[in-house]
N, C-alpha and C positions, 0 to 999 in steps of 0.2 A: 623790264623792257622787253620779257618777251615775247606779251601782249601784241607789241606795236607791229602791224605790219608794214610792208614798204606803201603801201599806198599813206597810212597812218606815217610814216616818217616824211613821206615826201609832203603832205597837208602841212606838218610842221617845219619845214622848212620852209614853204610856201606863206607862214603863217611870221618868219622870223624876219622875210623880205630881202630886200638888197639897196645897195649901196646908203643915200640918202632915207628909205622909205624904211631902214629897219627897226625891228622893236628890241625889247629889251627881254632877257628871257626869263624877266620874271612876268613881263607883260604876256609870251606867249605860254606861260606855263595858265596865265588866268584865263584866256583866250582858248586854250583847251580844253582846259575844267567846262567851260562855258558851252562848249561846241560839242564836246562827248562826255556830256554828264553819265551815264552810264557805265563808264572804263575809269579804271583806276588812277588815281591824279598823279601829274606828273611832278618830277620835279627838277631842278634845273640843272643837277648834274646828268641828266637822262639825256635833256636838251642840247647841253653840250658835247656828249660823246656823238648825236647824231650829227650834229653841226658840224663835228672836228673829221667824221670818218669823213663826211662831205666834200670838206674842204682837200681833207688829204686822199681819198680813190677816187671822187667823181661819181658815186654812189651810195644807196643808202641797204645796198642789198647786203644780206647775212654773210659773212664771210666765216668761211671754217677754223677754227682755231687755229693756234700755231701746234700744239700741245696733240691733237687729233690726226694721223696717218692720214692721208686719202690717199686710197693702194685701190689699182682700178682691177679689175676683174682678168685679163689678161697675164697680168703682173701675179697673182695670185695665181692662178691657174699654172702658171709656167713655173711658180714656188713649189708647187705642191708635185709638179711633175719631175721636178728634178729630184726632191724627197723619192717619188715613187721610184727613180730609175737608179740611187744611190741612197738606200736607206741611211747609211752609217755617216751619212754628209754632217759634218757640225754644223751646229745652226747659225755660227757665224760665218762660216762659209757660204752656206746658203744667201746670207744675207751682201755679202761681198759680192756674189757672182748676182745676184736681183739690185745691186746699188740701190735698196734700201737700209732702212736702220735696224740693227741686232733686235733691240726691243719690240720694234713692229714686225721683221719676222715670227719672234715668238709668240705676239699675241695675235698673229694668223693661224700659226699651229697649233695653238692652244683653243680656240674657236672652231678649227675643222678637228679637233679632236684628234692629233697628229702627233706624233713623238718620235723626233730623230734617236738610234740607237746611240749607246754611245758606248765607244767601243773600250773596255779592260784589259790591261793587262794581267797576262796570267801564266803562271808556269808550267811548261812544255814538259811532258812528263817523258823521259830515257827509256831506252831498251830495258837498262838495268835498277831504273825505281820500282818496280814490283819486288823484284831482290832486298834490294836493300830495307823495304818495309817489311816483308816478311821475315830479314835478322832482327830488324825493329822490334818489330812485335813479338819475337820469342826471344830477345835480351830482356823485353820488359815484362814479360811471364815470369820468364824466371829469376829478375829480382823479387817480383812479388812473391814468388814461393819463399827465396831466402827470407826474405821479411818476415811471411809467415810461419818458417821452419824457426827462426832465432826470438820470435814475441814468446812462442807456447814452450820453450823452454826455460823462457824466464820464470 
């Protein structure tokens, strides 16, 4: 179907008719064959999804997915500036404060090559942790020496 274009959908609709005068869609799937022998034949579940959008928008033009973001340029720009002005922003945040969705966030960041930090926790090292490493480290010298004093006398 994504051959047809809207001129091609609006011919078949045009081709399906109305009220009293309409044909059947197996009549306009032969009607087509007939009429664009060159384009791939149609067939009548094709007929009817154009029929149905028809009936239900008032048109035959391509509508964007539900599944597909359309995030305007503006919207992204201002994503990408607040990233710039607060790196360490989650990206759920980001996406709270743009009222759009977590996932379409991401796959904007992931596209401009962009990567919020994200922030660790980590321990705060004392006046007195170098101290206490360095008894560390020479309690564990010098067990190894015991060790090694008490194996070569065995």
């Amino acid at each position: 179907m994504s051959y047809l274009t809207e001129s091609l959908k609006i011919e078949i609709l045009m081709m399906i008719g109305y009220g009293d005068r309409a044909r059947t869609q197996c009549e306009v799937v032969r009607l087509f064959r007939e009429t664009h022998p060159d384009l791939p034949p149609l067939n009548q579940g094709t007929i009817s999804k154009i029929e149905a959008q028809y009936r239900e928008m008032g048109h035959v033009r391509k509508v964007p997915s539900k599944r597909q973001a359309v995030v305007d340029d503006d919207t992204k720009l201002n994503l990408l500036l607040a990233l710039e002005e607060n790196p360490i922003t989650p990206a759920r945040q980001l996406a709270r404060d743009s009222n759009l969705n977590h996932k379409t966030v991401l796959k904007i960041l992931k596209y401009e090559k962009k990567r919020p930090y994200k922030i660790q926790a980590v321990q705060e090292l004392l006046e007195d942790d170098p101290d206490r490493r360095d008894h560390f480290s020479l309690m564990t010298l010098l067990m190894e020496q015991d060790t090694c004093v008490y194996s070569s006398t065995n």
